[in-house]
Residue, then its C-alpha position, 0 to 999 in steps of 0.5 A: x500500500x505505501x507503494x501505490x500511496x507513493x510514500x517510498x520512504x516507509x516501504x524501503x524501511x519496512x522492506x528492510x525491517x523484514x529483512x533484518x528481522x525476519x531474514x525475510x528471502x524477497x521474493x519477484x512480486x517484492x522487488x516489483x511492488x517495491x520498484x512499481x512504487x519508486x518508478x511512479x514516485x519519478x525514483x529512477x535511482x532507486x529502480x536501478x539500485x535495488x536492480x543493481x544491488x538488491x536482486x541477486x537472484x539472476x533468475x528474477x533480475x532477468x524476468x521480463x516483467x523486473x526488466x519492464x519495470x525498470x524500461x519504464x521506470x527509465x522511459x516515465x521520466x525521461x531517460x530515454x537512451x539510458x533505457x533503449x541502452x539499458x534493452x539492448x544490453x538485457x533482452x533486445x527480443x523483449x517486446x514488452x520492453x520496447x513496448x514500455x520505452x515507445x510509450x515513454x517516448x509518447x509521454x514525453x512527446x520524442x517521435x523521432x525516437x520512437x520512429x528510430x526505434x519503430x523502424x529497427 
């Protein structure tokens, strides 16, 4: 809930009192609310961080639905080589990935990009 009320901070510290206190194993669904929440919220640093650091597990690092996630929390607020760099270098197979990147080019009205990558 603190995910989708875009109160970050108090998810983060529940996340990591679960963690300390329970030795709680996170799980997809976790990394995902956790990242649905600072992707909405404009956190682009901490979508990446807890990609880069948190998700150890390549198996869930390397899901299509994390790796969207992270596109579109990159494509939401601008960052838009960063996230077509960022699909090339994971999963430049996944449709939904540029799915995510095109409509951050929509949002933030790029059509010549969204044409470069249409057109590839």
């Amino acid at each position: 809930a603190y995910g989708r009320n875009a109160e970050m901070d108090k998810a983060k510290h529940l996340y990591s009192q679960l963690q300390q206190q329970s030795k709680m194993c996170p799980n997809k669904k976790t990394f995902l609310y956790l990242m649905h929440g600072y992707s909405h919220s404009g956190n682009v640093q901490s979508v990446l961080e807890m990609w880069h650091q948190d998700i150890t597990d390549d198996t869930i690092k390397y899901d299509e639905h994390i790796l969207t996630t992270v596109v579109d929390a990159m494509a939401r607020n601008g960052e838009l080589q960063n996230a077509k760099a960022f699909v090339l270098q994971t999963k430049p197979n996944c449709k939904e990935l540029w799915v995510a990147l095109l409509s951050g080019c929509k949002k933030h009205k790029k059509q010549d990009l969204a044409h470069d990558i249409y057109c590839e």
